[in-house]
ZABA-593090 format. One record per residue (C-alpha): residue number from 1; x, y, z. Coordinates in steps of 0.05 Angstrom, whole numbers, plus 5000, padded with zeros to 4 digits. Last residue first. Layout:
// residues N
> NUM;X;Y;Z .
...
END
This chain:
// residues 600
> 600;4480;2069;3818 .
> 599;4523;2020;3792 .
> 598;4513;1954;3815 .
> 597;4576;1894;3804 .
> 596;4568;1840;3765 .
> 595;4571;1871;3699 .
> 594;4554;1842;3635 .
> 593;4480;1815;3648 .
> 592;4478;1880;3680 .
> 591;4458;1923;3743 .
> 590;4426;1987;3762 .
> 589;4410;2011;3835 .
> 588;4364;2078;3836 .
> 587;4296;2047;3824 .
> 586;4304;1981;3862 .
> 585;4340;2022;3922 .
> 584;4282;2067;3922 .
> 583;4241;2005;3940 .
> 582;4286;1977;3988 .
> 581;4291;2040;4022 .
> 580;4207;2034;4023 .
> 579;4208;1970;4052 .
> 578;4253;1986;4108 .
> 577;4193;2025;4128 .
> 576;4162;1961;4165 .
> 575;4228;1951;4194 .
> 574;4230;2013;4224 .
> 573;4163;2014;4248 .
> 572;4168;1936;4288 .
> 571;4176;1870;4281 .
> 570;4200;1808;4319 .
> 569;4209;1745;4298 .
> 568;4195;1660;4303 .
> 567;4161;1656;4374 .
> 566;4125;1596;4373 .
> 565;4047;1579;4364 .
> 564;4076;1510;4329 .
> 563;4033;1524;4265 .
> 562;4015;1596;4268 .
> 561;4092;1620;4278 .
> 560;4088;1678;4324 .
> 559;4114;1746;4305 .
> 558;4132;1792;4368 .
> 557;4098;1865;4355 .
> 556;4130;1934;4361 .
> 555;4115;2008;4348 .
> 554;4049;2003;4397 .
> 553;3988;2047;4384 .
> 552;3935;1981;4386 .
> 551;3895;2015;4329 .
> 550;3964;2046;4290 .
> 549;4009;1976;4300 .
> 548;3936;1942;4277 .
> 547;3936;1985;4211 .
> 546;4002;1970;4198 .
> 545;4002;1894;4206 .
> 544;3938;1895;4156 .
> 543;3988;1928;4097 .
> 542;4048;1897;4122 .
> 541;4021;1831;4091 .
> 540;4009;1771;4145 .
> 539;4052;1698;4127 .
> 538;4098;1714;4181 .
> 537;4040;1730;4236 .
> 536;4032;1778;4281 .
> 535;4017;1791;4353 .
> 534;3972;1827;4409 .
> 533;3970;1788;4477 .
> 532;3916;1800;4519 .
> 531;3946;1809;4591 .
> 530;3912;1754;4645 .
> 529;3981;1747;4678 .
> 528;4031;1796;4657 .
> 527;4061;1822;4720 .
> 526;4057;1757;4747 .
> 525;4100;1725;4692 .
> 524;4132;1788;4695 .
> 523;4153;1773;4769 .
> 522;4142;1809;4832 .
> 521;4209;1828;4868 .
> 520;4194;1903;4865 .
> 519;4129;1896;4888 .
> 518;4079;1935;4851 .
> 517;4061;2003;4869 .
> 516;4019;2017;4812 .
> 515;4066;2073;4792 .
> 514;4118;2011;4793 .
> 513;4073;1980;4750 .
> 512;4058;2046;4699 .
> 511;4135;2051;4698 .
> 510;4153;1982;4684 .
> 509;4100;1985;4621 .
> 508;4127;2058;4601 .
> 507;4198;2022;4598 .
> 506;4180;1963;4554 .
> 505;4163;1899;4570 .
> 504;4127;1848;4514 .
> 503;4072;1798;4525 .
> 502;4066;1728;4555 .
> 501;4101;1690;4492 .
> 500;4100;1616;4498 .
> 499;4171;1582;4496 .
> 498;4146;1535;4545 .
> 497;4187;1558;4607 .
> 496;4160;1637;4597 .
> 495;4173;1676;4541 .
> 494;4169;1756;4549 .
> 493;4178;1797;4488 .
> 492;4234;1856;4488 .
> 491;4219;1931;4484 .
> 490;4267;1991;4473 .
> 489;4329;1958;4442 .
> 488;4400;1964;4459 .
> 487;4412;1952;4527 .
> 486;4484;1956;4544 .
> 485;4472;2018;4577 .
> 484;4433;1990;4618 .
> 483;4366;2018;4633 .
> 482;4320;1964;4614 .
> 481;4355;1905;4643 .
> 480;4350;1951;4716 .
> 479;4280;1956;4710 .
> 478;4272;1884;4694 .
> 477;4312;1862;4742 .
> 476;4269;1905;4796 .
> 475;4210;1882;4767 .
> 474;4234;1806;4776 .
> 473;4256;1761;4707 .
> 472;4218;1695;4725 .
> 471;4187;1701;4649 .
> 470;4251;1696;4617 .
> 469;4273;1755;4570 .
> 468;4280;1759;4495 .
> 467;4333;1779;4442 .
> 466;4297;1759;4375 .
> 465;4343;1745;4315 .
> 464;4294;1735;4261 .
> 463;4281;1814;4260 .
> 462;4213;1816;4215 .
> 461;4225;1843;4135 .
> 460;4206;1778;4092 .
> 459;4171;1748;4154 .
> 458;4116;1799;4160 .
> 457;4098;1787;4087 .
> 456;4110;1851;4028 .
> 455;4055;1863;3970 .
> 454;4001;1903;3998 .
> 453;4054;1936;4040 .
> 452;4085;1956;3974 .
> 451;4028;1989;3950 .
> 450;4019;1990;3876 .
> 449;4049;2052;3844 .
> 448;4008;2112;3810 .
> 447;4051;2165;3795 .
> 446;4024;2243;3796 .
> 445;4056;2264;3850 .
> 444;4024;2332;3891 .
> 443;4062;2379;3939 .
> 442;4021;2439;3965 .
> 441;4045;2503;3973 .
> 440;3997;2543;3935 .
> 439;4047;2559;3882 .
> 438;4036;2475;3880 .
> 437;3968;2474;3872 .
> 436;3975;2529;3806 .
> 435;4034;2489;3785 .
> 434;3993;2422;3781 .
> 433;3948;2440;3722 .
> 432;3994;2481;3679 .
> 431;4046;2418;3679 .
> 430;4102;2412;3741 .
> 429;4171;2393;3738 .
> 428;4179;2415;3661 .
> 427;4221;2399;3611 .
> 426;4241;2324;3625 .
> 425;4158;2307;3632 .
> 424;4138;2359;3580 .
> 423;4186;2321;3532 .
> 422;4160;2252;3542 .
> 421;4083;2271;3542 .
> 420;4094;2305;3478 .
> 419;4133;2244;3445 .
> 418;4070;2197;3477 .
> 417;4016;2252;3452 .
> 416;4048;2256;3370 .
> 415;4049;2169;3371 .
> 414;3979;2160;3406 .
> 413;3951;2211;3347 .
> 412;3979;2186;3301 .
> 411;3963;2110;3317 .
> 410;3891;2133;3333 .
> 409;3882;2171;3268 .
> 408;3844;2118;3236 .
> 407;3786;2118;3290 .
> 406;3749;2191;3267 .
> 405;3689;2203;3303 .
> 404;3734;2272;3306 .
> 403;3711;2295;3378 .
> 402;3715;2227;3397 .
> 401;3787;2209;3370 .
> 400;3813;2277;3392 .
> 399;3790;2262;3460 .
> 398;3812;2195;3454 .
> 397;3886;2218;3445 .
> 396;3882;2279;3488 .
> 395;3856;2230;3556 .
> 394;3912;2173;3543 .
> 393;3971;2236;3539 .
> 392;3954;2271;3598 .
> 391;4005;2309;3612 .
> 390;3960;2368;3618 .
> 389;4007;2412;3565 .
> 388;4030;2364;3531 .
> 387;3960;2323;3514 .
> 386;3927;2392;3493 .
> 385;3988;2407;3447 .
> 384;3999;2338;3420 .
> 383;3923;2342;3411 .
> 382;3921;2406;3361 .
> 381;3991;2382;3335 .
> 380;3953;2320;3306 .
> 379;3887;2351;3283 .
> 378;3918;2405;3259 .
> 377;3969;2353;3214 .
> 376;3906;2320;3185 .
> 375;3871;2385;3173 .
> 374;3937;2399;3128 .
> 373;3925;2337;3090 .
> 372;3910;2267;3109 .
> 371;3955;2237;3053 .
> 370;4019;2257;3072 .
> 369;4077;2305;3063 .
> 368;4095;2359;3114 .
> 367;4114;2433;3099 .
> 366;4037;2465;3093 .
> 365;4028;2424;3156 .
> 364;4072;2471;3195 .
> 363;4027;2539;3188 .
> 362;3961;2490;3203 .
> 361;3998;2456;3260 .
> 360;4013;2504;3301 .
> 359;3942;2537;3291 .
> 358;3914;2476;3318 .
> 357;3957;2475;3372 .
> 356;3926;2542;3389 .
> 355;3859;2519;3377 .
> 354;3863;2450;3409 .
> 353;3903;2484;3473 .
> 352;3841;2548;3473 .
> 351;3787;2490;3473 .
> 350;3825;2450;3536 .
> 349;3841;2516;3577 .
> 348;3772;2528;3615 .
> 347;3759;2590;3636 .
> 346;3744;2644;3698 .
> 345;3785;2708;3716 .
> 344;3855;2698;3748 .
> 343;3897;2753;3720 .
> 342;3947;2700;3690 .
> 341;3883;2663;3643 .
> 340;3871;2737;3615 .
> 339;3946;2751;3602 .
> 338;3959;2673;3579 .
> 337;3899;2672;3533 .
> 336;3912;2741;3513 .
> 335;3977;2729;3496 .
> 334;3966;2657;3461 .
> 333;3902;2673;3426 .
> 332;3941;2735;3386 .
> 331;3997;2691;3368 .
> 330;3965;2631;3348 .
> 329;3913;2673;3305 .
> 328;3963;2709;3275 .
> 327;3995;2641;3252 .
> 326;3934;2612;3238 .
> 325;3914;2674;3190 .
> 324;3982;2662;3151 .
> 323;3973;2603;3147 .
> 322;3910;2594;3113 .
> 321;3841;2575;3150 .
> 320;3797;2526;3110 .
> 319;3838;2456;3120 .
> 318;3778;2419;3149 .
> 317;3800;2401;3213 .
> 316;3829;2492;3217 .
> 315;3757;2499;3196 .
> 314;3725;2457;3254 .
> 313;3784;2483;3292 .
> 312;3769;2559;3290 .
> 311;3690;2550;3293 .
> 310;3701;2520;3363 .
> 309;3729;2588;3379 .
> 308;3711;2585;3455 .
> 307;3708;2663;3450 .
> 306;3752;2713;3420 .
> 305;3817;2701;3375 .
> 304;3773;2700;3315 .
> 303;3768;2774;3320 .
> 302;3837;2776;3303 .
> 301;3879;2846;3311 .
> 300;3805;2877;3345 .
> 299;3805;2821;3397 .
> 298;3875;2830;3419 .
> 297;3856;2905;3438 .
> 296;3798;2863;3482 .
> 295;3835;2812;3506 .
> 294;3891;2858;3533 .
> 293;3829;2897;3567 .
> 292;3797;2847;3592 .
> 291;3874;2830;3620 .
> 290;3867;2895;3658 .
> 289;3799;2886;3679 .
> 288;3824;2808;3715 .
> 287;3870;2844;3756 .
> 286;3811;2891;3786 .
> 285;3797;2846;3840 .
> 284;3873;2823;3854 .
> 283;3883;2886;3897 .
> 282;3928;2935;3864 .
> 281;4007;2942;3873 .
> 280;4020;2904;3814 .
> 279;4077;2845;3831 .
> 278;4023;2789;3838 .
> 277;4001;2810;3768 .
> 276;4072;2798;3739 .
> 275;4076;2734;3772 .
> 274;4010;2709;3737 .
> 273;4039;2735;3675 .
> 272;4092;2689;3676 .
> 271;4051;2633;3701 .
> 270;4011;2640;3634 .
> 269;4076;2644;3589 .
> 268;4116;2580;3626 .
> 267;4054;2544;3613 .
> 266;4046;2562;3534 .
> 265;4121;2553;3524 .
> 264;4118;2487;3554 .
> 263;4057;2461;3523 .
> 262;4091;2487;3454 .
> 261;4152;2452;3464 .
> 260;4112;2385;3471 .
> 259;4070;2407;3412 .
> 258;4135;2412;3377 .
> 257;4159;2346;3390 .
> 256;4091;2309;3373 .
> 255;4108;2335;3307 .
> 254;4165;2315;3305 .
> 253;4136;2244;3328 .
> 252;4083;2246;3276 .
> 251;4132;2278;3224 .
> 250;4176;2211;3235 .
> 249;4120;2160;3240 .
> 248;4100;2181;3171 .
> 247;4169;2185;3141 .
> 246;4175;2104;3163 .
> 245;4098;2090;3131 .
> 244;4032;2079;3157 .
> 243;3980;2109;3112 .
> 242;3938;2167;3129 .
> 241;3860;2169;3136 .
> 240;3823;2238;3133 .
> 239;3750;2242;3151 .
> 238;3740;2291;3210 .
> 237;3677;2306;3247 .
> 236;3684;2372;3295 .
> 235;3633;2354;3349 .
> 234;3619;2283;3335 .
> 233;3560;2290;3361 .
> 232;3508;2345;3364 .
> 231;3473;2372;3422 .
> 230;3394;2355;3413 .
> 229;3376;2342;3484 .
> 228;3366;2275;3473 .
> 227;3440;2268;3450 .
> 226;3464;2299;3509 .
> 225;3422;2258;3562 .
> 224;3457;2186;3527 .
> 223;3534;2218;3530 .
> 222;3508;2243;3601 .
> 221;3490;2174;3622 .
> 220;3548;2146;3593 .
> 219;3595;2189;3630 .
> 218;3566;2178;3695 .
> 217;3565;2097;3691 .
> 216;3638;2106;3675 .
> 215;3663;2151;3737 .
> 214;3611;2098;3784 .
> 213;3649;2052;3755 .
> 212;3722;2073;3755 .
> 211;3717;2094;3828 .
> 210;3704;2025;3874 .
> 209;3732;1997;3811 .
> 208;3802;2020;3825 .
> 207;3859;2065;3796 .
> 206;3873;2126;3843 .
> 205;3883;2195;3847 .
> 204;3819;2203;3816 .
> 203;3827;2266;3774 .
> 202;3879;2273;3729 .
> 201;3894;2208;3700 .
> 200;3828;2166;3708 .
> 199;3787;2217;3711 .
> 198;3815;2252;3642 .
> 197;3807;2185;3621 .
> 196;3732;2176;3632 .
> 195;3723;2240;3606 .
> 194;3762;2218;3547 .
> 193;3713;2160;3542 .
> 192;3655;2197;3551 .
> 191;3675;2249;3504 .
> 190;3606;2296;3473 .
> 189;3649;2355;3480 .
> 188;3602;2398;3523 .
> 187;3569;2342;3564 .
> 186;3617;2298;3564 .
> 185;3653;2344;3603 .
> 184;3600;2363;3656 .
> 183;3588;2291;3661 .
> 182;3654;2274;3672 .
> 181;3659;2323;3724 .
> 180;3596;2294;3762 .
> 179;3633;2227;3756 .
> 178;3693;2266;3790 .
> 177;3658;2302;3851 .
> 176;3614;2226;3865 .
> 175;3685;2195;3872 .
> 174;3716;2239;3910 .
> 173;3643;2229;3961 .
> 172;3655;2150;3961 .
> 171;3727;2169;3980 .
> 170;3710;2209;4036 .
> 169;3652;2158;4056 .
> 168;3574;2170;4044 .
> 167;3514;2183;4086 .
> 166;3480;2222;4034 .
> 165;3474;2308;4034 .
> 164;3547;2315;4020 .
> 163;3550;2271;3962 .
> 162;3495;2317;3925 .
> 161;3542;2373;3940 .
> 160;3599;2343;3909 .
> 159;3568;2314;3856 .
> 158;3543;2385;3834 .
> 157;3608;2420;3855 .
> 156;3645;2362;3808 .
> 155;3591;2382;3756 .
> 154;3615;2454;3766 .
> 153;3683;2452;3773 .
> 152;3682;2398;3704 .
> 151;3633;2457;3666 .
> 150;3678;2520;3687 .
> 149;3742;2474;3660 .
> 148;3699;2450;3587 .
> 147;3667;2520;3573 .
> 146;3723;2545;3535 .
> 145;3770;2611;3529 .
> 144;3789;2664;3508 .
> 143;3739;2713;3543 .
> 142;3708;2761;3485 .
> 141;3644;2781;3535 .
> 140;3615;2709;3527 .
> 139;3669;2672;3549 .
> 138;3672;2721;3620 .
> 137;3601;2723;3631 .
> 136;3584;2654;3617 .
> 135;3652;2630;3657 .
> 134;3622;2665;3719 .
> 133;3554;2644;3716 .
> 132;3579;2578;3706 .
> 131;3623;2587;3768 .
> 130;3579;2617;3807 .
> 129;3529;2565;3817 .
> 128;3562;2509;3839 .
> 127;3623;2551;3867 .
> 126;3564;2583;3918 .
> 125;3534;2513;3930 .
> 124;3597;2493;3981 .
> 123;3657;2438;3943 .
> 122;3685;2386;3991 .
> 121;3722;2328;3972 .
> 120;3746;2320;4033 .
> 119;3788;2389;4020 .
> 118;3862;2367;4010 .
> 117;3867;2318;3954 .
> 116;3797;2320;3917 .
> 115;3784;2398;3936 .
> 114;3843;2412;3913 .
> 113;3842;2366;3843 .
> 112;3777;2407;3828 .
> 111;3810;2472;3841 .
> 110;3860;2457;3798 .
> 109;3807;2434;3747 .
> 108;3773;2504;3742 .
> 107;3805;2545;3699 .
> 106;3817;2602;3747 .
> 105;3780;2648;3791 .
> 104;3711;2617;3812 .
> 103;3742;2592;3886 .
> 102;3741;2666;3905 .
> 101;3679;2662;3924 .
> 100;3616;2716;3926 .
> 99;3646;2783;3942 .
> 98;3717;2783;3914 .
> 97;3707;2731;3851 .
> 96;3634;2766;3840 .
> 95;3664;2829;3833 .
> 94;3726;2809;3793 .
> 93;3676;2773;3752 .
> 92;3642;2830;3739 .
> 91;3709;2872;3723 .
> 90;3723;2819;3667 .
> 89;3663;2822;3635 .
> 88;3666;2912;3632 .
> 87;3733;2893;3612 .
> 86;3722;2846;3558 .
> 85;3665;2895;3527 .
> 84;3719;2949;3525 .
> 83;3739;2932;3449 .
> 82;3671;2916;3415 .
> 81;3679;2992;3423 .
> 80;3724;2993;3367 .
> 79;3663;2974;3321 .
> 78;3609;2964;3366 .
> 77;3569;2924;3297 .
> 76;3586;2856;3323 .
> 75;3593;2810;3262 .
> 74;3660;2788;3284 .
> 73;3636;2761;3352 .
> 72;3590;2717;3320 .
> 71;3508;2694;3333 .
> 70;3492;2627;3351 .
> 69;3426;2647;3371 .
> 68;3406;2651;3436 .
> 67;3369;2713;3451 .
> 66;3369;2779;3492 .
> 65;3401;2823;3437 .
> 64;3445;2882;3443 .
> 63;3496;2853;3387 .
> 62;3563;2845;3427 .
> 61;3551;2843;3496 .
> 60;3478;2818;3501 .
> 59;3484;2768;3440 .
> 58;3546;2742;3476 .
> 57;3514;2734;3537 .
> 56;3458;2686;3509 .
> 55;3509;2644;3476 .
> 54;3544;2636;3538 .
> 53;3488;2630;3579 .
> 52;3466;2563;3523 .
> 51;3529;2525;3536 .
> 50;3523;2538;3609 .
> 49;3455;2504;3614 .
> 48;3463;2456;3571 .
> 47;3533;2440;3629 .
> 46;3480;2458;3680 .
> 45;3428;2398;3658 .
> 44;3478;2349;3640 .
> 43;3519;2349;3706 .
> 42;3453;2348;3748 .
> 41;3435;2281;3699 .
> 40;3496;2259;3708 .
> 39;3498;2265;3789 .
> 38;3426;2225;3787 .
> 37;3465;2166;3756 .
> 36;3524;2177;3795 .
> 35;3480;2153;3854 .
> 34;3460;2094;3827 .
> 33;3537;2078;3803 .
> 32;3546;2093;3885 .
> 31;3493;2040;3904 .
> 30;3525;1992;3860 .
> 29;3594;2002;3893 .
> 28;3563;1980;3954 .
> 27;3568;1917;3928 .
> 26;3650;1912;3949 .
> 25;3708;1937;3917 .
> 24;3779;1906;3949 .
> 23;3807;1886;3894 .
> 22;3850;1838;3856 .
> 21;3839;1795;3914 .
> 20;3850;1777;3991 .
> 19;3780;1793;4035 .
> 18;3771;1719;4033 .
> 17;3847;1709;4068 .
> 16;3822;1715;4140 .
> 15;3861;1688;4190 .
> 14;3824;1703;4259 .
> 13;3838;1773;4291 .
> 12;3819;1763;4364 .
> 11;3796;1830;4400 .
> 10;3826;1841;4466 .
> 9;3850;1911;4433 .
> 8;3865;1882;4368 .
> 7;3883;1812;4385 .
> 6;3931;1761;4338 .
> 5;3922;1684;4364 .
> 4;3966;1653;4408 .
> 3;3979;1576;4392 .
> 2;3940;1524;4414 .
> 1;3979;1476;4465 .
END
């Protein structure tokens, strides 16, 4: 006699093991990289586009000029004045933050990982377009910050949006949002790979062709668009080399340390002043005028303070900017970057990290021996900061690489981000990034694990020791089996003569057939006659068994043997999540060649 064969709703689910691989990405993927194509381009035309408002509202606030020349703060002839032009930028974003969306306020890649996690993916037009606007206004009235957050909201709005208008899947649309943010971000820093990275361990949530592709094909389409547009690459080139040595790997990691210190000073410092703007007694509109106005008085200590400051670490790469002016600048750049940043107007955080890291750096390097010089040790602190402070230590490292052209620093570099990464990690439960979404009051992990139901049988966690009842069992036995006291378990499968499993009795079932008016001396072999039987196998992963428990809605199944078409198990919820305490056991349990017995 055939054995039973596993039904989803009188559906029969043959053994299928094609679908088993590495992956699960299928050729649709293809049409996705086709659409990321189009979501580059969209990136790559608002991120020039960006790039050039700022410059253009920078000639209007500080030199009166409708133009875009690449024209600098420090040369503005207001004088003190130069002072109020934060506020009067800050109390227009305000403005457009109440009465267009609120979604502008911030850096812009919390909102991103939002929408990802807990909005579909969703982004509406306004955020598309205000958020540019916004970031223009606010960089280019003194605004400490850079273009690369506004740029990676607004690409992801871009992909977003262009997702929303195709007949595409949750995840197909995620995936669309980030390759649209790493076009925005290649866009401005000329990274593809970073961008790539920052996708990878920020953004996607996940690790998978189905997203990596599309991600990639976006990020070399903008590096391609950039060049022809005329935007320069490598942004900030750097030519030192250093030699591997013992004391080398020593000031890398210490100074790996320190930018791991710093990211945690700098965080604590913005939320800081976030809480004390939730305690003023004034609607959050006019918050962001009163840290204009801390960036402005900052602005006339160090006018270099202002602005994306991409000058700053070109000079700081090239060793121009003494120590005692990076140290001012560090200080002024840190306050009004965490005042400005706390009141919620609109910026980016990666630029102002590489400049005040930089700065870091710059006053330390004077101290440290090696052949690279004191660019060498900006460069490093610059991206221990950066990588700290995101905790993304993969995404700083080729950023810096990129940005540099400069290869020979990738040990350095790897060495300063990994002893950041580390002390961030025990410092801190949350980085700058995640805080905001949490103080939201939503919970978000960072750790990417393989599924243990992908990797878990049926017969590794099934009950082997199945109580059963006989077929000839009446309704009134049954009822009265069921509601013993001695009865331990909910449901029990039904064998008849043969060993052959008829289906499974529960209490609902002998409700619904005594609702049904059924005899009470009618048999479950009667009862059951012409039910379609839905089973697993032992050799089935938990991942497939779950997904049927959910689409029959039934918390047990008996296991039949494929072979003999004999009952062999039963399995259930609980011992599908018994796989999960046996996972935290493997993490918390801790044994030794030496010592037989577990510590924990």
């Amino acid at each position: 006699m055939s054995p039973p064969i596993a039904q989803v709703n009188g559906t029969p689910v043959l053994p299928n093991r094609r679908h088993l691989g590495d992956f699960t990405t299928d050729p649709r993927v293809l049409l996705i990289c086709g659409i990321a194509v189009i979501v580059a381009t969209a990136g790559v035309v608002a991120g020039f586009i960006l790039l050039k408002l700022i410059q253009l509202a920078t000639n209007i606030a500080y030199f009166g000029k409708f133009g875009f020349a690449n024209l600098h703060v420090e040369h503005s002839p207001l004088g003190l004045w130069a002072a109020l032009v934060p506020v009067v930028g800050s109390l227009i974003i305000g403005l457009m933050a109440r009465y267009g969306s609120d979604k502008i306020r911030g850096h812009g890649i919390p909102e991103a990982i939002e929408a990802i996690l807990l909005g579909r993916s969703r982004l509406d037009a306004k955020v598309a377009v205000l958020k540019p606007l916004s970031s223009a206004v606010v960089i280019g009235t003194g605004g400490p910050f850079g273009a690369e957050g506004p740029i990676i909201m607004t690409g992801g709005a871009i992909g977003s949006l262009i997702a929303q208008a195709l007949p595409v899947s949750d995840n197909e649309r995620k995936t669309l949002l980030v390759a649209g943010a790493a076009a925005g971000m290649t866009t401005v820093f000329g990274t593809p790979i970073a961008a790539i990275m920052l996708a990878v361990e920020l953004l996607l949530f996940e690790w998978s062709p189905r997203s990596f592709l599309p991600v990639a094909v976006a990020a070399v389409v903008a590096a391609v668009e950039r060049g022809v547009l005329g935007l320069s690459s490598p942004l900030f080139p750097f030519a030192g080399s250093v030699d591997v040595t013992l004391v080398g790997v020593l000031c890398w990691a210490a100074m790996g340390l320190l930018g791991g210190l710093l990211s945690g000073l700098l965080t604590r410092l913005v939320y800081a002043c976030e809480d004390g703007f939730l305690k003023l007694p004034i609607h959050w509109m006019w918050w962001p005028m009163l840290g204009g106005l801390v960036v402005g008085i900052g602005g006339l200590i160090d006018p270099n303070a202002l602005g994306v400051g991409y000058d700053n670490i070109a000079d700081m790469l090239q060793g121009n900017v003494p120590s005692k002016a990076a140290l001012l600048l560090l200080v002024v750049k840190a306050i009004i970057w965490a005042v400005a940043l706390g009141s919620g107007t609109s910026g980016g955080v990666l630029a102002p990290l590489l400049i005040m890291g930089g700065a870091m750096g710059t006053v330390i390097g004077g101290f440290l021996p090696g052949d690279g010089g004191v660019g060498f040790w900006a460069l490093l602190a610059m991206t221990a900061t950066m990588g700290g402070t995101m905790r993304s230590p993969l995404t700083a490292t080729f950023f810096a690489v990129e940005l540099t052209g400069n290869t020979h620093v990738l040990l350095p570099l790897i060495t300063a981000c990994a002893v950041a990464h580390t002390v961030t990690v025990l410092l801190m439960r949350r980085s700058i990034l995640t805080e905001k979404i949490a103080r939201r009051g939503h919970h978000l992990i960072r750790e990417y694990r393989v599924d243990p139901f992908a990797l878990t049988r049926v017969e590794e966690v099934m009950t082997k020791d199945v109580e059963t009842v006989p077929s000839g069992m009446t309704l009134h036995e049954a009822t009265r089996f069921l509601t013993s006291p001695s009865t331990h378990h909910p449901s029990f499968p039904v064998l008849d003569p043969a060993g052959r499993v008829l289906g499974v009795i529960d209490p609902p079932s002998i409700l619904r057939w005594r609702r049904a008016g059924k005899h009470r001396q009618t048999t479950l072999q009667e009862l059951l006659a012409g039910t379609k039987i839905t089973v697993a196998h032992p050799d089935e992963y938990l991942e497939e068994l779950a997904d049927r428990l959910t689409t029959v809605n039934v918390a047990h199944l008996p296991v039949i043997s494929r072979e003999a078409g004999r009952l062999v198990g039963y399995i259930g919820w609980k011992d599908i999540m018994r796989v999960r305490t046996k996972l935290r056991a493997e993490e918390r349990h801790r044994t030794t060649f030496f010592k037989l017995r577990p510590s924990s």
